[in-house]
C-alpha positions as CSV (number, residue, x, y, z in Angstrom):
1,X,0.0,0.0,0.0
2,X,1.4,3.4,-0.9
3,X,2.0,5.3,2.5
4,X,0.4,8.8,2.7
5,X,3.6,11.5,1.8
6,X,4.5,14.2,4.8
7,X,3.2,17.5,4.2
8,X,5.7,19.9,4.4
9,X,7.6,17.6,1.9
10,X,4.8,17.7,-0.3
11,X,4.5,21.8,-0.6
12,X,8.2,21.8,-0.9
13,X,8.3,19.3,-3.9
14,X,5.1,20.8,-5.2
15,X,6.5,24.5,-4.9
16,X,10.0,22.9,-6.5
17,X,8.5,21.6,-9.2
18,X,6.0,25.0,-10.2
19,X,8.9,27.5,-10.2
20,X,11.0,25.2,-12.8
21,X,8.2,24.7,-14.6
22,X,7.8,28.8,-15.1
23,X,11.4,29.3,-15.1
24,X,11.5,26.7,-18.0
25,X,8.6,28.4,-19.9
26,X,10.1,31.5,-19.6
27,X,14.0,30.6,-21.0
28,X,12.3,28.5,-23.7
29,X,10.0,31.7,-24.8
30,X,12.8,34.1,-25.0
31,X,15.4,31.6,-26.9
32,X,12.4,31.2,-29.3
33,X,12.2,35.2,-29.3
34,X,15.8,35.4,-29.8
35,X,15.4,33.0,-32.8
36,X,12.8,34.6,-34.2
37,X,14.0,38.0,-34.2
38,X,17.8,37.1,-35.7
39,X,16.3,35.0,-38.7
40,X,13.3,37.2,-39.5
41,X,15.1,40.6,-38.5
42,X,12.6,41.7,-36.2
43,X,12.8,43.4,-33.3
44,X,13.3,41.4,-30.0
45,X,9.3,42.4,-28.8
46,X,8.2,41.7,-31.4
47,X,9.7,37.9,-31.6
48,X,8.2,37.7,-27.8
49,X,4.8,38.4,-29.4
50,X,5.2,36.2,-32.3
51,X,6.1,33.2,-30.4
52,X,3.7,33.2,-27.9
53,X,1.0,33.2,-30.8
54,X,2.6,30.6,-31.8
55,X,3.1,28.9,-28.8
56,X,-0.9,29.4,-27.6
57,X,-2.1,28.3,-30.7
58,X,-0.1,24.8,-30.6
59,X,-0.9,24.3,-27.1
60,X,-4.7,24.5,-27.6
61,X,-5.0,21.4,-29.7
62,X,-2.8,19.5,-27.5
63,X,-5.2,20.2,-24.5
64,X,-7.9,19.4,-26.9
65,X,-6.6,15.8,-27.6
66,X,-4.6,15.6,-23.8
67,X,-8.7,15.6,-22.2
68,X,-10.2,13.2,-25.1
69,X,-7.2,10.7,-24.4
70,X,-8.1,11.1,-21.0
71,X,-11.5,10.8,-20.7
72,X,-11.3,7.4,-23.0
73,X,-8.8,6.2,-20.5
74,X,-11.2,6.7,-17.0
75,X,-13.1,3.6,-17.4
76,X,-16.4,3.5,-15.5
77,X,-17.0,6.0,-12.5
78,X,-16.6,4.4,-8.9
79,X,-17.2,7.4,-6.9
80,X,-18.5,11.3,-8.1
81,X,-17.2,14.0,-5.7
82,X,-19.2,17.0,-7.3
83,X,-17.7,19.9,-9.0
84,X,-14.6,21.9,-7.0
85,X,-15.4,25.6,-6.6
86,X,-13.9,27.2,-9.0
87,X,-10.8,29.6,-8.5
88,X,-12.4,33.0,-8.2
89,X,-9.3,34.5,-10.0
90,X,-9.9,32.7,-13.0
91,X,-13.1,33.0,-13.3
92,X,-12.1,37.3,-13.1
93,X,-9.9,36.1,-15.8
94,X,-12.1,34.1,-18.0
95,X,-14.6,37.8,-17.6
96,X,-11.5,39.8,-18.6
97,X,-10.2,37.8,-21.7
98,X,-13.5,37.7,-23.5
99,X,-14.3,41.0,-24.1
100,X,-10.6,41.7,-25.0
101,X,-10.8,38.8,-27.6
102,X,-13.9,40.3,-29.0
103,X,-12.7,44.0,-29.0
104,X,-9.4,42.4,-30.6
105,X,-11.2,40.8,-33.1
106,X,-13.6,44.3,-34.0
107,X,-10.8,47.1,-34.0
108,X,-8.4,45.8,-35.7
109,X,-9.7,43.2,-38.3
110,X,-8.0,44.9,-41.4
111,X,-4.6,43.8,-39.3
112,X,-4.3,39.6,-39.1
113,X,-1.7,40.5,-35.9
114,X,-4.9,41.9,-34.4
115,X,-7.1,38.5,-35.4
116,X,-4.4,36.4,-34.3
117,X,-4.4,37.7,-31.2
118,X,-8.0,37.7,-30.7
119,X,-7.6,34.2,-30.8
120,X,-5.4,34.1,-28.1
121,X,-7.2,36.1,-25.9
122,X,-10.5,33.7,-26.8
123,X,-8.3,30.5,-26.2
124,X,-7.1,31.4,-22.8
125,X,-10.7,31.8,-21.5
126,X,-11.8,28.7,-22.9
127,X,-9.3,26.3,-21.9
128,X,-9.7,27.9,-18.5
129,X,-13.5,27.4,-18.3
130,X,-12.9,23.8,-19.6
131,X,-10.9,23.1,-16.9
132,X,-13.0,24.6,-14.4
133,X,-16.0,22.7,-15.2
134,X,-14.0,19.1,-14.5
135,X,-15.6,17.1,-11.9
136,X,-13.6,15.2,-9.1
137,X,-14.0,11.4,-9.8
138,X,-12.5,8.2,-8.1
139,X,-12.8,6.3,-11.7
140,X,-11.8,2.6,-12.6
141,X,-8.4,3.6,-13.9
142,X,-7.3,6.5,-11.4
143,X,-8.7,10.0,-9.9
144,X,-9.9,12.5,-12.6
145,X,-10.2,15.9,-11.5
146,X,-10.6,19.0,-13.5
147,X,-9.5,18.3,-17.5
148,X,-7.2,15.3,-16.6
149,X,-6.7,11.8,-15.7
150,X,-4.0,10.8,-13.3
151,X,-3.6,7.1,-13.2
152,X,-2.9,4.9,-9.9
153,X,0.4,3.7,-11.3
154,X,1.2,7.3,-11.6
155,X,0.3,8.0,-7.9
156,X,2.9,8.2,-5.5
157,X,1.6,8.6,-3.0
158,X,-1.2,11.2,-1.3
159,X,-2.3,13.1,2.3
160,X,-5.5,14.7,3.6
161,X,-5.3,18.3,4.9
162,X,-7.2,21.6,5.0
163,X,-10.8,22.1,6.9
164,X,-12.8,19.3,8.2
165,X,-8.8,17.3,7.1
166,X,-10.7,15.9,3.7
167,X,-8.7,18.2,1.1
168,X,-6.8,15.5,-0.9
169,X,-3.1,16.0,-2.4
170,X,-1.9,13.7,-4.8
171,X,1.9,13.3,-4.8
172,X,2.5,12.3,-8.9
173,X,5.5,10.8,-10.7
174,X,3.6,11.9,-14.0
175,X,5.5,13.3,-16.9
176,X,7.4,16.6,-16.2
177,X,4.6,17.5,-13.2
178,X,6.2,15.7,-10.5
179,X,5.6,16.2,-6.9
180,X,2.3,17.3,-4.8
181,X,-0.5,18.7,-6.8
182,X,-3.1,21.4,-5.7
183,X,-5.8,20.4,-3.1
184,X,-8.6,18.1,-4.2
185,X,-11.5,19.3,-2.4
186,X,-13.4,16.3,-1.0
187,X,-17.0,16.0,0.4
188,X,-16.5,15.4,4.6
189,X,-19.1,12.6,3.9
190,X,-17.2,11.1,1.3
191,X,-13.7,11.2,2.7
192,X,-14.0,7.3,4.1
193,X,-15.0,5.9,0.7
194,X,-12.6,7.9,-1.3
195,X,-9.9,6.5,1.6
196,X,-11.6,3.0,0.9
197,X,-10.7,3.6,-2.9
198,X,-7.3,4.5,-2.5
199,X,-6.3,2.2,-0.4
200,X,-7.6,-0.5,-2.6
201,X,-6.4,0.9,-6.0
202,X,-3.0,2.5,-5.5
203,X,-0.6,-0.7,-6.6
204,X,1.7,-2.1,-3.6
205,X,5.3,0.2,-3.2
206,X,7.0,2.9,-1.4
């Protein structure tokens, strides 16, 4: 049986692992911009802008087919925990974006720059309220919360924390987001069947 991961370990992994995951966005972006700018003689802002078009409008898809490969992959639902609130600062986000993507889109549709980034500003929103909508669920082949799928071979290990103690945090080995995720908001009166679950599912090991 997996043993439940310490705590403070678990936000210090979990913070570890979301500042290299910026600090990695951020070195890739401006070697890209870099690129960019040198082989297309542009200036350097203007590489920064280019690639992040880029880069938002190959990422899109690649949520697109990351949920559908997911959501084949769950197998039946064992146990529905509801919908988590959703974050109230992307949700103030989601409100901000649209109009911008629609303005975009309006003043400056003789410019394809302008449309592009329209489409940007309209992805951002979307992908966000996609992932908002996600429902906690214990499933057949691991716990699916929000727009993905982590499988019980992938799962680590886990801990209960926050009010009533029924706020669950996965420790993951999957892909490049290793460590503690973010708190999985559990029902009190469902804590002792999703415990049940886990206990049964997660594969013998450390």
């Amino acid at each position: 049986m997996k043993a439940e991961i310490n705590a403070s370990q678990a936000m210090r992994e979990n913070g570890k692992a979301v500042i290299l995951f910026f600090v990695s966005v951020i070195v890739v972006q401006v070697i890209l911009a870099f690129l960019a700018s040198y082989y297309f003689q542009i200036r350097f802002g203007d590489g920064i802008l280019y690639t992040g078009i880029v880069s938002g409008y190959l990422f899109f898809p690649w949520f697109l087919v990351s949920r559908v490969r997911s959501v084949w992959s769950c197998g039946s639902t064992l146990l529905d925990c509801g919908r988590p609130q959703a974050d109230r600062s992307l949700i103030l986000l989601t409100v901000l974006l649209l109009p911008a993507a629609v303005l975009s889109f309006f003043t400056r549709a003789e410019n394809s720059l302008g449309i592009l980034m329209g489409g940007i500003l309209l992805i951002i929103p979307v992908t966000t309220l996609i992932t908002c909508m996600g429902r906690l669920q214990i499933v057949e082949n691991g716990i699916w919360h929000h727009a993905t799928l982590i499988k019980w071979d992938e799962i680590t290990g886990y801990h209960w924390t926050g009010a009533a103690n029924s706020q669950l945090i996965l420790q993951s080995g999957k892909g490049f987001f290793k460590g503690a995720g973010p708190p999985l908001p559990v029902p009190p009166e469902q804590k002792a069947a999703v415990n049940e679950l886990l206990q049964k599912y997660l594969p013998a090991g450390n």
